[in-house]
Structure formats: structure tokens, C-alpha cells
C-alpha positions as CSV (number, residue, x, y, z in Angstrom):
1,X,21.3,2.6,-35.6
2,X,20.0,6.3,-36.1
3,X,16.2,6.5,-37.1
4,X,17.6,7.6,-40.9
5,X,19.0,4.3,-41.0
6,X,15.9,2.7,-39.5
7,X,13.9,4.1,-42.3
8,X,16.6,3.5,-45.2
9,X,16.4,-0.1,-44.2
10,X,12.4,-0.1,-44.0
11,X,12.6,1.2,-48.0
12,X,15.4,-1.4,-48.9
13,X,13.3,-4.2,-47.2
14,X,10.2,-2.8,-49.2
15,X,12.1,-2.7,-52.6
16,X,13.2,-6.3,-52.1
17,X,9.9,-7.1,-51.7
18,X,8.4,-5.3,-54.6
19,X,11.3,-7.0,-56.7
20,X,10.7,-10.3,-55.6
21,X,6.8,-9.9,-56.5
22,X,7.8,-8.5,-60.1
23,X,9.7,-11.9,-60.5
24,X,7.5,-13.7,-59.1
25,X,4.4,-12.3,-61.5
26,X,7.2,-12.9,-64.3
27,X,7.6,-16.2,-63.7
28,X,3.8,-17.4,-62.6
29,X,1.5,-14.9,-65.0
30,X,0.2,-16.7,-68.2
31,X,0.5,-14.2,-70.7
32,X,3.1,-11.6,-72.3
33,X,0.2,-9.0,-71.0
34,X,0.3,-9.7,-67.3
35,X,3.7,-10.3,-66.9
36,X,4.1,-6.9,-68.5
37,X,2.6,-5.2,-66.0
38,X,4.2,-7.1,-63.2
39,X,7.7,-5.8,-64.8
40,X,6.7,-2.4,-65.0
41,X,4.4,-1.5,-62.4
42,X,6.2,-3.3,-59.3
43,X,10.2,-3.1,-60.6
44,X,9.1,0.4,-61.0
45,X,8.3,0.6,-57.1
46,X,11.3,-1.4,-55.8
47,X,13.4,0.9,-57.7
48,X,11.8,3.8,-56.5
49,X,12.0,2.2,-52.3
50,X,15.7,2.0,-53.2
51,X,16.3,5.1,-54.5
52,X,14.9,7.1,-51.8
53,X,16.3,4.4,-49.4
54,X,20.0,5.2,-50.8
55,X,18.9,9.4,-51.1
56,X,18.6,9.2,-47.2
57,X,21.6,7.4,-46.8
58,X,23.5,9.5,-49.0
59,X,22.7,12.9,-47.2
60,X,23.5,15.3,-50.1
61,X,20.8,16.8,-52.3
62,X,22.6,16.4,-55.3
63,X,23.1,12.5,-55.1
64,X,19.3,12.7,-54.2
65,X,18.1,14.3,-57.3
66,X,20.9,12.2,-59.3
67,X,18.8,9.2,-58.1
68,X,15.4,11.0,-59.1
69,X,16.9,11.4,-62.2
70,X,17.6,7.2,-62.2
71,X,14.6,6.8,-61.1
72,X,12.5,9.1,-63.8
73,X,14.8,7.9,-66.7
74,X,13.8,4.1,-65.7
75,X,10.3,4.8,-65.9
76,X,10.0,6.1,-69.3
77,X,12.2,3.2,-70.4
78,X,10.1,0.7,-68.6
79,X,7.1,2.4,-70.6
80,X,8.5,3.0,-74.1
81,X,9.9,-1.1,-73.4
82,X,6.2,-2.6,-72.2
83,X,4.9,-0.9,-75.2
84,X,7.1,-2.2,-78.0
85,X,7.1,-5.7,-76.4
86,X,2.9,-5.8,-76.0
87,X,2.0,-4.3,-79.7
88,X,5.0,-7.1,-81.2
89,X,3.1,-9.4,-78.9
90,X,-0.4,-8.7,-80.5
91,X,1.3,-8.3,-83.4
92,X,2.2,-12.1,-83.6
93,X,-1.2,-13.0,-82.1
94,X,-2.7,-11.6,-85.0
95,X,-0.8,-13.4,-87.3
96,X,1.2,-10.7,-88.9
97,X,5.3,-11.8,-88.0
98,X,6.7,-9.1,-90.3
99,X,9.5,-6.9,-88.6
100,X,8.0,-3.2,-90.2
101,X,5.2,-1.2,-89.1
């Protein structure tokens, strides 16, 4: 194995682990609120480990940025998605179920 490969398997390894903590916090964390940011902070990371770990792999700068591109569009759906998810959430903890702003 060539040191590339070392270090693509070192960020695969890493973005298993930071998936397996996301499901982890979704499955132990009490509320809508923590497991939020378990979702979105650490699925985030693992993504991010696998993405540069498949960039090295791939050897060509334009399957790199492609994968940026994955990685960036992602994040803003993992933010505009934990947003609309929490304010429903204290939405219904407030006691007002309707489906309009």
C-alpha cells in the first residue's frame, strides 16, 4: 500500500467513526435539540473524512472539487434541514400545531 492509500484509509476509518457517533447521539440524546446537533455537526465530519479520503484516491482535481461541491451542498442542506426540524420542534412545544408560519 502506497502512503496515499495509507492516508485515504486513515480518513475512511475516521468518517466511519464520526458516522457511527452521529447515530449513536441519534439514538441515545433525549431531545429533538441534541440529537440535532449530533446529525449535523458529526455526519457533517464523516462526510467530509470521506470526501477527501475518495479526492486522494481519485487523483484528478476535478473529481476533487466535484466532491467539495458534495460536500458544501450537504452542509447547507444539513443547516437549512436542522433549522426547519428545531423551530417545528418548539413550535409544538409551545403548543401551537398549526402547519403556517
Amino acid at each position: 500500500m502506497s502512503a496515499i492509500e495509507w492516508l485515504a484509509t486513515l480518513l475512511l476509518t475516521a468518517g466511519g467513526f464520526f458516522y457511527f457517533a452521529g447515530t449513536v447521539g441519534l439514538l441515545r440524546f433525549p431531545d429533538v435539540y441534541s440529537r440535532l446537533h449530533a446529525l449535523t455537526k458529526v455526519d457533517n465530519l464523516g462526510l467530509m473524512f470521506v470526501c477527501l479520503a475518495m479526492a486522494l484516491l481519485s487523483g484528478s482535481l476535478r473529481v476533487a472539487a466535484l466532491l467539495a461541491v458534495v460536500w458544501l451542498v450537504a452542509l447547507l442542506a444539513a443547516a437549512v434541514s436542522a433549522q426547519l426540524i428545531a423551530r417545528r420542534a418548539l413550535r409544538i412545544t409551545a403548543g401551537d400545531t398549526s402547519a403556517s408560519e
